[in-house]
N, CA, C and O atoms as a GROMACS GRO file, in nm:
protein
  496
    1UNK      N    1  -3.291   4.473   4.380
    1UNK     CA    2  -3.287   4.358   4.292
    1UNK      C    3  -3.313   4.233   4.378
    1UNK      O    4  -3.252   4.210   4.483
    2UNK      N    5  -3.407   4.155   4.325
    2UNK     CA    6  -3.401   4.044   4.396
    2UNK      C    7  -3.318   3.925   4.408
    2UNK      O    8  -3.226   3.911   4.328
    3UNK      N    9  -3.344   3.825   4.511
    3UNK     CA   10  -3.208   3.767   4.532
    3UNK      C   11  -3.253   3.671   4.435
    3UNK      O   12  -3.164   3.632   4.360
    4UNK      N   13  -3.353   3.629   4.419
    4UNK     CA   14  -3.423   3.523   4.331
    4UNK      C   15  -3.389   3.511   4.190
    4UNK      O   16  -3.352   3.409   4.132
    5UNK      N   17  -3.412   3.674   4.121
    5UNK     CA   18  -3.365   3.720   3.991
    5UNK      C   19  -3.245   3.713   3.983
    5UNK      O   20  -3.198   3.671   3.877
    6UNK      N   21  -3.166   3.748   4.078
    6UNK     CA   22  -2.985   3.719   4.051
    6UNK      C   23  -2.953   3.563   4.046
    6UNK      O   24  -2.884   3.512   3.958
    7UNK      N   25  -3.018   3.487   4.165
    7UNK     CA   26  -2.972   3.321   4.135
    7UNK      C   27  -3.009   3.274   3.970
    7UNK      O   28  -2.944   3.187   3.914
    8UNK      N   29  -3.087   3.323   3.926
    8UNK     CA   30  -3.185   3.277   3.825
    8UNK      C   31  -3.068   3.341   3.709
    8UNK      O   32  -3.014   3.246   3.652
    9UNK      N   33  -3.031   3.438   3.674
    9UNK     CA   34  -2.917   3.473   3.603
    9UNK      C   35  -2.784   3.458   3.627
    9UNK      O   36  -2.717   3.522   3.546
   10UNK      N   37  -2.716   3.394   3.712
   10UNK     CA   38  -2.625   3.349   3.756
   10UNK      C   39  -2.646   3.179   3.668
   10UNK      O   40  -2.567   3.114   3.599
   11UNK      N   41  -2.760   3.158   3.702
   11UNK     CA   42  -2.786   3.021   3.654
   11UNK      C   43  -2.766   3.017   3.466
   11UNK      O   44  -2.684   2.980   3.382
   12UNK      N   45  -2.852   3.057   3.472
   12UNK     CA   46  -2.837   3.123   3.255
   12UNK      C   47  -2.721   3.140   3.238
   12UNK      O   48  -2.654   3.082   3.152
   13UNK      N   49  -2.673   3.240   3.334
   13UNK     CA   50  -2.499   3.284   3.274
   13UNK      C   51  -2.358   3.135   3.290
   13UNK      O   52  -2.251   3.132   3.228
   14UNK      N   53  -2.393   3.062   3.358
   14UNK     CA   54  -2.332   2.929   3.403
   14UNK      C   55  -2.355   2.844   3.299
   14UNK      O   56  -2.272   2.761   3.266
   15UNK      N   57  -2.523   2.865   3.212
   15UNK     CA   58  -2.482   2.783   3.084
   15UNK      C   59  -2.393   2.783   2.950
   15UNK      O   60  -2.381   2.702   2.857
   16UNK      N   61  -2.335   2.907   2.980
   16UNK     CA   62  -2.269   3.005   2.896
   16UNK      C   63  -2.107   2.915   2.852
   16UNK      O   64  -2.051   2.850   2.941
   17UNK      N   65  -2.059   2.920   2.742
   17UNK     CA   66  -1.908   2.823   2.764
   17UNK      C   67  -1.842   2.979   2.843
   17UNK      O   68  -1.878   3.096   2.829
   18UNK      N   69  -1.756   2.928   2.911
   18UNK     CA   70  -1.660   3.002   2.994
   18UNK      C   71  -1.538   3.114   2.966
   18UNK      O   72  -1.464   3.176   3.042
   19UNK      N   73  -1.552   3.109   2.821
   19UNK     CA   74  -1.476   3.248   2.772
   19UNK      C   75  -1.578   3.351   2.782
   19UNK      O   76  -1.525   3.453   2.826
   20UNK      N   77  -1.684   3.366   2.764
   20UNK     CA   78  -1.844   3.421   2.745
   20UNK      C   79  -1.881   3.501   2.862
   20UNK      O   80  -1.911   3.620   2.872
   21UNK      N   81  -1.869   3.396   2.962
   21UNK     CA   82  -1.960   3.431   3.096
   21UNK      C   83  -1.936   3.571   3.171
   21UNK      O   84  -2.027   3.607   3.246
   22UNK      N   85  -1.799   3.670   3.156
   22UNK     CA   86  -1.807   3.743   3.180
   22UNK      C   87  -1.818   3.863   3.122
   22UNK      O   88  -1.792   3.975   3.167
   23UNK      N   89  -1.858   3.830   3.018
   23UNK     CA   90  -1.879   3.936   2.936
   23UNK      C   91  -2.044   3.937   2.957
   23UNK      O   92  -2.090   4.050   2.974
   24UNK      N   93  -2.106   3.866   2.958
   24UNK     CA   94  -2.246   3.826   2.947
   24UNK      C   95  -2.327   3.880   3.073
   24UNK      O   96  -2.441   3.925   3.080
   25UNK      N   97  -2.209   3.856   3.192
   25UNK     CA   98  -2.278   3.886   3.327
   25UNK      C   99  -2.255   4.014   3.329
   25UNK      O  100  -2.352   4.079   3.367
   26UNK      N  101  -2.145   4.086   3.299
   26UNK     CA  102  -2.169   4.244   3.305
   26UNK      C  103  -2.310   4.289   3.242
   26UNK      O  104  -2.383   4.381   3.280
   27UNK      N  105  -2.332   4.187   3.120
   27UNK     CA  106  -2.392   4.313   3.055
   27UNK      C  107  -2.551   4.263   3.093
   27UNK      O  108  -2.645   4.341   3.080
   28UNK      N  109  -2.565   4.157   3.129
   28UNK     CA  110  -2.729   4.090   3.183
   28UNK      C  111  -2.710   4.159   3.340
   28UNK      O  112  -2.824   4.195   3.372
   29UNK      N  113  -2.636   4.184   3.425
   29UNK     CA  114  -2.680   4.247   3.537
   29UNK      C  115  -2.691   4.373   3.510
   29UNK      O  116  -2.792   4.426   3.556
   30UNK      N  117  -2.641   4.420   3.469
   30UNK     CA  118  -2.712   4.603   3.357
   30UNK      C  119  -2.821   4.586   3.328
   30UNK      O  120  -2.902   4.655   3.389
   31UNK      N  121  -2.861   4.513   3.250
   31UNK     CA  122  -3.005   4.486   3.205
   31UNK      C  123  -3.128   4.440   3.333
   31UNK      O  124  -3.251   4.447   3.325
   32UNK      N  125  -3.074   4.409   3.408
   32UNK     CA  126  -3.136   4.357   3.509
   32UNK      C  127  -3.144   4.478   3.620
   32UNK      O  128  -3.239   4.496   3.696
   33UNK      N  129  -3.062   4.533   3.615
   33UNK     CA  130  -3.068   4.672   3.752
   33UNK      C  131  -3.169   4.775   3.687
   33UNK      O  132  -3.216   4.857   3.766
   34UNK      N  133  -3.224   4.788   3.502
   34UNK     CA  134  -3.304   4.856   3.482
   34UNK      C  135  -3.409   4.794   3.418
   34UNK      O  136  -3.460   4.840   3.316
   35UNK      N  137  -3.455   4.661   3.487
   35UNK     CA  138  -3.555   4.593   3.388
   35UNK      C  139  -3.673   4.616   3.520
   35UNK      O  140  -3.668   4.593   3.641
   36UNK      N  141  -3.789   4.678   3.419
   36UNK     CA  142  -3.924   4.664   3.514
   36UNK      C  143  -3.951   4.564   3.584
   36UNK      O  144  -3.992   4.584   3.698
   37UNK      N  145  -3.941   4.480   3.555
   37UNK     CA  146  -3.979   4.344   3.596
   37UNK      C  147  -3.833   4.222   3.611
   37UNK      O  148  -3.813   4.122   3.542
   38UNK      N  149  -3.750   4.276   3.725
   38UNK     CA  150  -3.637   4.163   3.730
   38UNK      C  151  -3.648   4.044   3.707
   38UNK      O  152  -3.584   3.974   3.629
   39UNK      N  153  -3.744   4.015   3.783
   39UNK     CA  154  -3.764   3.876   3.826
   39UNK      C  155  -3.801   3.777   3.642
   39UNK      O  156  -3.753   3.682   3.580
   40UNK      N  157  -3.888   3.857   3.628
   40UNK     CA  158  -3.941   3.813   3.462
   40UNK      C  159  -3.833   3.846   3.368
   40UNK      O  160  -3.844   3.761   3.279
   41UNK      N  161  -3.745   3.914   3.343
   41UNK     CA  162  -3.634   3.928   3.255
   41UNK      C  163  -3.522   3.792   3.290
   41UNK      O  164  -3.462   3.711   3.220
   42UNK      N  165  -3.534   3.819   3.450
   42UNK     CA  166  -3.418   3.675   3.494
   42UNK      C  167  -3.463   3.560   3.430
   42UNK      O  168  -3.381   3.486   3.375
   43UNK      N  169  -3.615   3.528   3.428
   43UNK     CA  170  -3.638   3.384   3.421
   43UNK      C  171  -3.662   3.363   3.258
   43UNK      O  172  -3.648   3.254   3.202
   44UNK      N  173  -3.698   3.479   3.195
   44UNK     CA  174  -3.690   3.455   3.054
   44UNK      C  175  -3.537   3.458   2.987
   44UNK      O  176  -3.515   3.442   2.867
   45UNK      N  177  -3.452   3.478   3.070
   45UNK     CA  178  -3.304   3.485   3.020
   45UNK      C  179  -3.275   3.313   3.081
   45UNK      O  180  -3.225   3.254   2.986
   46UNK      N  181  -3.284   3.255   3.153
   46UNK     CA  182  -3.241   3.122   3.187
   46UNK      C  183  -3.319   3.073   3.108
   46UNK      O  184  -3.244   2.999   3.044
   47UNK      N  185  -3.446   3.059   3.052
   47UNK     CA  186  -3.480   2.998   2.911
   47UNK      C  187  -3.439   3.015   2.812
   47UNK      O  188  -3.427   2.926   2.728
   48UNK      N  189  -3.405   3.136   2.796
   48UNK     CA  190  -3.262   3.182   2.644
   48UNK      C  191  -3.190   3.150   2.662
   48UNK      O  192  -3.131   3.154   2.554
   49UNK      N  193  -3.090   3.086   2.770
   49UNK     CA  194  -2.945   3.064   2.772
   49UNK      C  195  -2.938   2.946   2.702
   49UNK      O  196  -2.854   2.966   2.615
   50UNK      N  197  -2.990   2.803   2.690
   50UNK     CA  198  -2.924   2.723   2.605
   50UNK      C  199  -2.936   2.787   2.466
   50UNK      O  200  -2.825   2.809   2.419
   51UNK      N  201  -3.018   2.817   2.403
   51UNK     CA  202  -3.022   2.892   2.281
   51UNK      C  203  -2.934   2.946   2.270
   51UNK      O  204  -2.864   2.906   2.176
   52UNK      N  205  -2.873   3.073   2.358
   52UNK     CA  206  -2.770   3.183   2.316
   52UNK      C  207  -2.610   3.094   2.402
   52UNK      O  208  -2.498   3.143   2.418
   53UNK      N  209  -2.663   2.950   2.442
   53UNK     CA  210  -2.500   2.941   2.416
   53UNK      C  211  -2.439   2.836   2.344
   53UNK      O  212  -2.322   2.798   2.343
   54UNK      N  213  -2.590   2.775   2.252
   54UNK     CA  214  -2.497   2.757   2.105
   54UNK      C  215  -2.470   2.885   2.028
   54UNK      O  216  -2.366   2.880   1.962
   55UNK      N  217  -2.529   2.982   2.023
   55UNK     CA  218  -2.523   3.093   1.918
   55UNK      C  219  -2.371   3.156   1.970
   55UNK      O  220  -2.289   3.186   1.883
   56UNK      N  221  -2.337   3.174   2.108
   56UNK     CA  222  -2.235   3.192   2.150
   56UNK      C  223  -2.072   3.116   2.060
   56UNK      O  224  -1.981   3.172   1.999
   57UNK      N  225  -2.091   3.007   2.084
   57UNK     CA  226  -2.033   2.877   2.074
   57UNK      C  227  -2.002   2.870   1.872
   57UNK      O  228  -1.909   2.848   1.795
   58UNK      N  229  -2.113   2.896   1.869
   58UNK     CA  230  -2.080   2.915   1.654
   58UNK      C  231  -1.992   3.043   1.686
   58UNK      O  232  -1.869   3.036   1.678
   59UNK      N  233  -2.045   3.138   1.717
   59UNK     CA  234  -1.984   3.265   1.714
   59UNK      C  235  -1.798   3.240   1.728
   59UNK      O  236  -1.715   3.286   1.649
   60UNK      N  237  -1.771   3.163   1.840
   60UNK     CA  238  -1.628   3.162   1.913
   60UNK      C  239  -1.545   3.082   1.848
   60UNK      O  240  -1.422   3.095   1.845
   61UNK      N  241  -1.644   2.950   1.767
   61UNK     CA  242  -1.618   2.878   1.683
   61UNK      C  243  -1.590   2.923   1.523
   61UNK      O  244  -1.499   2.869   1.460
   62UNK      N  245  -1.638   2.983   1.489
   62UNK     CA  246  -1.627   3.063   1.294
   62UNK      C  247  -1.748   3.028   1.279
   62UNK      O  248  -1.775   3.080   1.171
   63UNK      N  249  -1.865   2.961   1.324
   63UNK     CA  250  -1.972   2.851   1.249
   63UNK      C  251  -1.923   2.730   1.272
   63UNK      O  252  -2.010   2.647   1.243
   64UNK      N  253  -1.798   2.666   1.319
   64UNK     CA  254  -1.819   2.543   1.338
   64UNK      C  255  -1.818   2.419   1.441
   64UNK      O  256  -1.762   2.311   1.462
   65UNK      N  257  -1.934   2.519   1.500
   65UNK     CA  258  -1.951   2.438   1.623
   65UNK      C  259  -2.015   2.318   1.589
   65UNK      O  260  -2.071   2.296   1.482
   66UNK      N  261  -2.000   2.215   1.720
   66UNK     CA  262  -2.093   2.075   1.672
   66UNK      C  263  -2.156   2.118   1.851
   66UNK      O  264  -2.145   2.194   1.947
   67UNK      N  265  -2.264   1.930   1.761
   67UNK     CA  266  -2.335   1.932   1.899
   67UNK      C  267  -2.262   1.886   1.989
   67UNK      O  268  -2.308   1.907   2.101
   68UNK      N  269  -2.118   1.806   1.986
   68UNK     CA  270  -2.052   1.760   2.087
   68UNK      C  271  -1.988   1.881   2.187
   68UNK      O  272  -1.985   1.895   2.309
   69UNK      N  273  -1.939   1.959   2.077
   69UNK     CA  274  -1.908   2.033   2.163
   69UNK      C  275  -2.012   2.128   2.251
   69UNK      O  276  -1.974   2.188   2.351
   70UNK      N  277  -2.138   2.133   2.205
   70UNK     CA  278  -2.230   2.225   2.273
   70UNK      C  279  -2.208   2.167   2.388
   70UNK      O  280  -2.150   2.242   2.467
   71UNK      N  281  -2.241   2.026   2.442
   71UNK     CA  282  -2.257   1.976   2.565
   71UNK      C  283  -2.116   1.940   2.644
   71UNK      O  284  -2.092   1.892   2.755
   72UNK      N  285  -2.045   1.979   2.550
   72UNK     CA  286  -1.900   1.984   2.633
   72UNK      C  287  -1.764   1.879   2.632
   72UNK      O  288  -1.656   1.873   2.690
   73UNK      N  289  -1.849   1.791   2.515
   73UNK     CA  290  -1.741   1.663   2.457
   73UNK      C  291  -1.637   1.716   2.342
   73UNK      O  292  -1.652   1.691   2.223
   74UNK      N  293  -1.535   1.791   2.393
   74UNK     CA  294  -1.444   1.849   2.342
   74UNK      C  295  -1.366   1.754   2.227
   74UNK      O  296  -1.396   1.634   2.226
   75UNK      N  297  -1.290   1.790   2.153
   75UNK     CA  298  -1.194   1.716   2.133
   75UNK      C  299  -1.031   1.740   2.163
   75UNK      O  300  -0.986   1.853   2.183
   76UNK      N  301  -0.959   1.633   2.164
   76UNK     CA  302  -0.829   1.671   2.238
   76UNK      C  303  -0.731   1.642   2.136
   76UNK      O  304  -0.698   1.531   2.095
   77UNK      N  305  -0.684   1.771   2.095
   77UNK     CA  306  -0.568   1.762   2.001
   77UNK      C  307  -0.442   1.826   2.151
   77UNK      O  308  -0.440   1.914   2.237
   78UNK      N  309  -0.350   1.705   2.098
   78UNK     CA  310  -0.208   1.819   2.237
   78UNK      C  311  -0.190   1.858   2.116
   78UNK      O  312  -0.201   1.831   1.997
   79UNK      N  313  -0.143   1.962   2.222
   79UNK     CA  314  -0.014   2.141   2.142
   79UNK      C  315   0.105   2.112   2.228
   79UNK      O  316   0.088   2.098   2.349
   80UNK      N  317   0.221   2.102   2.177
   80UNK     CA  318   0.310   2.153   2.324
   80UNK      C  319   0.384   2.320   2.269
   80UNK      O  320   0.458   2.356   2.178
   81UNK      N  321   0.317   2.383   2.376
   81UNK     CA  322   0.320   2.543   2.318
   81UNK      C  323   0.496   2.624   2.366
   81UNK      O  324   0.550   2.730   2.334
   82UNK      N  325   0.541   2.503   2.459
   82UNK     CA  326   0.690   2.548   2.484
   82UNK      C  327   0.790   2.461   2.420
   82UNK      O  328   0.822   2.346   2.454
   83UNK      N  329   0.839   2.541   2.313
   83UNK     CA  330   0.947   2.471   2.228
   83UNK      C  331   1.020   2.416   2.264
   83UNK      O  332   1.057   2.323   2.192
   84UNK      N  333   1.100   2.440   2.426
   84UNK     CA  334   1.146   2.408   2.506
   84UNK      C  335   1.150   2.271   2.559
   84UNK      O  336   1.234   2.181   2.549
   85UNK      N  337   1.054   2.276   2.609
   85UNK     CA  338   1.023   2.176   2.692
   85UNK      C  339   0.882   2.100   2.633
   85UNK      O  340   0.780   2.168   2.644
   86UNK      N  341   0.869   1.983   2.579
   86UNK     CA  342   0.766   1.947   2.532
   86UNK      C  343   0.690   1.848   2.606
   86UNK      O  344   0.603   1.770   2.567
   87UNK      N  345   0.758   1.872   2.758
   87UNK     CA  346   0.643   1.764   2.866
   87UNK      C  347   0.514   1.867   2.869
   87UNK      O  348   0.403   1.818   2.892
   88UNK      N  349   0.530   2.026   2.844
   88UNK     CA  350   0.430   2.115   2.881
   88UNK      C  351   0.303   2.048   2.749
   88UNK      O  352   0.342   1.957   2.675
   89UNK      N  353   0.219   2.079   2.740
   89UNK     CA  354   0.072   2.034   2.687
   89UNK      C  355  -0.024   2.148   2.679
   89UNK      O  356  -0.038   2.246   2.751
   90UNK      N  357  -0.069   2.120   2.604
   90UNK     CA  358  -0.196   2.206   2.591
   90UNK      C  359  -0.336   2.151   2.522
   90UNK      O  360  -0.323   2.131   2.401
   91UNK      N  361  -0.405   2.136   2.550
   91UNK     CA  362  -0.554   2.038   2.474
   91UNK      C  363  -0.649   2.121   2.389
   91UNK      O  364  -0.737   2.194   2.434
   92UNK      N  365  -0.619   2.101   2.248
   92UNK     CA  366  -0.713   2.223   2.194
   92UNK      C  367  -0.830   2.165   2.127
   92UNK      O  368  -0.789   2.107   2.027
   93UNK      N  369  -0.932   2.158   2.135
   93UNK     CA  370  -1.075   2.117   2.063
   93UNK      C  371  -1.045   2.091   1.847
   93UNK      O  372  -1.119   2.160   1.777
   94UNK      N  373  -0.984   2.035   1.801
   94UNK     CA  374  -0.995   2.048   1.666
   94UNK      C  375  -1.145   2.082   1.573
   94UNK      O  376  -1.153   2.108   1.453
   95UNK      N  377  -1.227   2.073   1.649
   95UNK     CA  378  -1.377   2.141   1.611
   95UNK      C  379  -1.393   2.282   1.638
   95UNK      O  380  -1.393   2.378   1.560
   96UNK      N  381  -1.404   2.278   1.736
   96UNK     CA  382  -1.448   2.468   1.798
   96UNK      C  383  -1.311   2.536   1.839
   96UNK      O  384  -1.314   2.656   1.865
   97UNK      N  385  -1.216   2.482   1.844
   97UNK     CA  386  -1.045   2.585   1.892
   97UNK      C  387  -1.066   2.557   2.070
   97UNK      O  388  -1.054   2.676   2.098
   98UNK      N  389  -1.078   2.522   2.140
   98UNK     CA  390  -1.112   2.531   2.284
   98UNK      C  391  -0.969   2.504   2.317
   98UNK      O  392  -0.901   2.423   2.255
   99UNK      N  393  -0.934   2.561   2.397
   99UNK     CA  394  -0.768   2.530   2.479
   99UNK      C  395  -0.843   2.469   2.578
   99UNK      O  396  -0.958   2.507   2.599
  100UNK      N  397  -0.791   2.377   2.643
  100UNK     CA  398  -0.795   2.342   2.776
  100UNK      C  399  -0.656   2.318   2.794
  100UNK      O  400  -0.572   2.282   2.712
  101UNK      N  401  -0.642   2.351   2.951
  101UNK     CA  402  -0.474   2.327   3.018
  101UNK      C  403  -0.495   2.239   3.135
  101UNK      O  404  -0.548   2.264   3.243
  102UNK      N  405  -0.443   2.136   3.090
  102UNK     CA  406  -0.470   1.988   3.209
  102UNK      C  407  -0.389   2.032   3.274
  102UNK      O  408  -0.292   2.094   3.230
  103UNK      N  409  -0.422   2.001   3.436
  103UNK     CA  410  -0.295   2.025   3.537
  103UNK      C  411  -0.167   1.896   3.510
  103UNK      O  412  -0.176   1.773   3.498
  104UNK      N  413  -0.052   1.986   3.507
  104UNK     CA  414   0.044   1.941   3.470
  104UNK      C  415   0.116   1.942   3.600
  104UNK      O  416   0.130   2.056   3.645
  105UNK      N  417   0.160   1.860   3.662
  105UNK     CA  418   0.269   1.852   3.821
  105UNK      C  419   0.387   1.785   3.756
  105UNK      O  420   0.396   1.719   3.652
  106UNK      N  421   0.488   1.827   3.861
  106UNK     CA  422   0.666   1.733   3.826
  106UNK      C  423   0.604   1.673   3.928
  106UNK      O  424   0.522   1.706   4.013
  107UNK      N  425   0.689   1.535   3.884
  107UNK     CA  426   0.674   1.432   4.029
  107UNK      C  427   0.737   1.516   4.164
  107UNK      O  428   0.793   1.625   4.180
  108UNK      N  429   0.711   1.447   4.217
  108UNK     CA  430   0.710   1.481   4.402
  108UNK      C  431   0.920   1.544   4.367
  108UNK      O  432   0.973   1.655   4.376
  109UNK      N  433   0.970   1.421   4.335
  109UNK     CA  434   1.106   1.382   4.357
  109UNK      C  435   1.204   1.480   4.281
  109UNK      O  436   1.324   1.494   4.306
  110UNK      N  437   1.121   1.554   4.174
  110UNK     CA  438   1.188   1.673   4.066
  110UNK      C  439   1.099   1.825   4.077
  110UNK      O  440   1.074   1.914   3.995
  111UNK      N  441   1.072   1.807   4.203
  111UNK     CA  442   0.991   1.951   4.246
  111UNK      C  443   1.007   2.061   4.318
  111UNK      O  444   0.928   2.153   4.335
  112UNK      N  445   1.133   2.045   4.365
  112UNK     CA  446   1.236   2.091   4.428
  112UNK      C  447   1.262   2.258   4.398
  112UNK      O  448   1.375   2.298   4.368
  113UNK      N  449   1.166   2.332   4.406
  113UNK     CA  450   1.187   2.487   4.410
  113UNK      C  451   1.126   2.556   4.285
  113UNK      O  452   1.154   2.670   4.246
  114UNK      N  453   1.003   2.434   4.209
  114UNK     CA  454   0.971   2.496   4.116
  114UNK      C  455   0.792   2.544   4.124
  114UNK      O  456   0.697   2.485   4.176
  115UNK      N  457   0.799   2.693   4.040
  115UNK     CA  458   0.633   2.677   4.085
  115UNK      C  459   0.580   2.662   3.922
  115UNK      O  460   0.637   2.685   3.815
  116UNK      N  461   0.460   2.619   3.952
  116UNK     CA  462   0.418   2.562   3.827
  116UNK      C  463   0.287   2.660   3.804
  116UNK      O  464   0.199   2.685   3.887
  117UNK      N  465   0.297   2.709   3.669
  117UNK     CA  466   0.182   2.744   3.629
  117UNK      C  467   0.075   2.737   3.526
  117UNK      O  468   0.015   2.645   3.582
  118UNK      N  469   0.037   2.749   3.471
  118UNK     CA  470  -0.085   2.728   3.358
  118UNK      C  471  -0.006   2.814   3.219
  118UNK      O  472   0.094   2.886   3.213
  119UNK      N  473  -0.088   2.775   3.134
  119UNK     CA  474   0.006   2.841   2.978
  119UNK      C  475  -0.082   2.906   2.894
  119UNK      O  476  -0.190   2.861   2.855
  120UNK      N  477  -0.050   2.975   2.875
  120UNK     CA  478  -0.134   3.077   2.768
  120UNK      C  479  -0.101   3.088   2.616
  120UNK      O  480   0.006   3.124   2.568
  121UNK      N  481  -0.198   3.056   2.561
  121UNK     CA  482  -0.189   3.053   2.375
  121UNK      C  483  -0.224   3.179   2.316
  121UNK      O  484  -0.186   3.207   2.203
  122UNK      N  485  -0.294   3.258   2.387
  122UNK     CA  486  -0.390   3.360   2.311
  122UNK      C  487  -0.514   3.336   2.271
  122UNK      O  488  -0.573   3.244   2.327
  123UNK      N  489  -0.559   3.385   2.202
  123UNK     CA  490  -0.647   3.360   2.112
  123UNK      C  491  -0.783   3.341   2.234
  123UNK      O  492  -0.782   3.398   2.344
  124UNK      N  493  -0.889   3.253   2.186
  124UNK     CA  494  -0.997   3.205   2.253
  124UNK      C  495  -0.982   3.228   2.381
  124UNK      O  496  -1.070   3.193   2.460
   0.00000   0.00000   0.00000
């Protein structure tokens, strides 16, 4: 396989939103370890990738993706997903469902033996 054809699908697969990308790269480097022509499958797949990652993007969305979100202008609804504690946050897209998890730190002065980690909703 060439190294050329792999940068070149690495590249396509990077346009991909990021729940996607590994599902996509398993299955485009399969396709690629038995395509006659690597190099020409790679470069016609980095011309399909903006195409297939709005089609992606409706898909992850129900249909209701926008163009903001295609290019990555999310929207930010907070969640606080620990009943607990409601300094925790979570940023979910009210258009397409997108979680994002902003890094969250305790100040310096209340950090004292704790480790901090990222939060999980499910879903997307």
């Amino acid at each position: 396989m060439p190294r050329l054809a792999t940068a070149l699908l690495t590249a396509a697969v990077r346009l991909l939103p990021p729940t996607a990308r590994r599902r996509y790269r398993e299955e485009l480097d399969a396709e690629l370890a038995d395509a006659p022509h690597p190099l020409a499958f790679a470069a016609s797949m980095l011309v399909a990738a903006p195409r297939l990652r709005w089609e992606v993007l409706t898909g992850l969305c129900g249909g209701r993706a926008s163009m903001r979100c295609y290019v990555g202008w999310h929207g930010r609804r907070v969640l606080h997903p620990n009943a607990e504690d409601h300094t925790v946050v979570v940023l979910r897209c009210p258009r397409c469902g997108r979680l994002r998890d902003p890094r969250q730190y305790l100040p310096a002065h209340d950090a004292d033996g704790v480790a901090w980690g990222g939060v999980y909703l499910g879903g997307h």
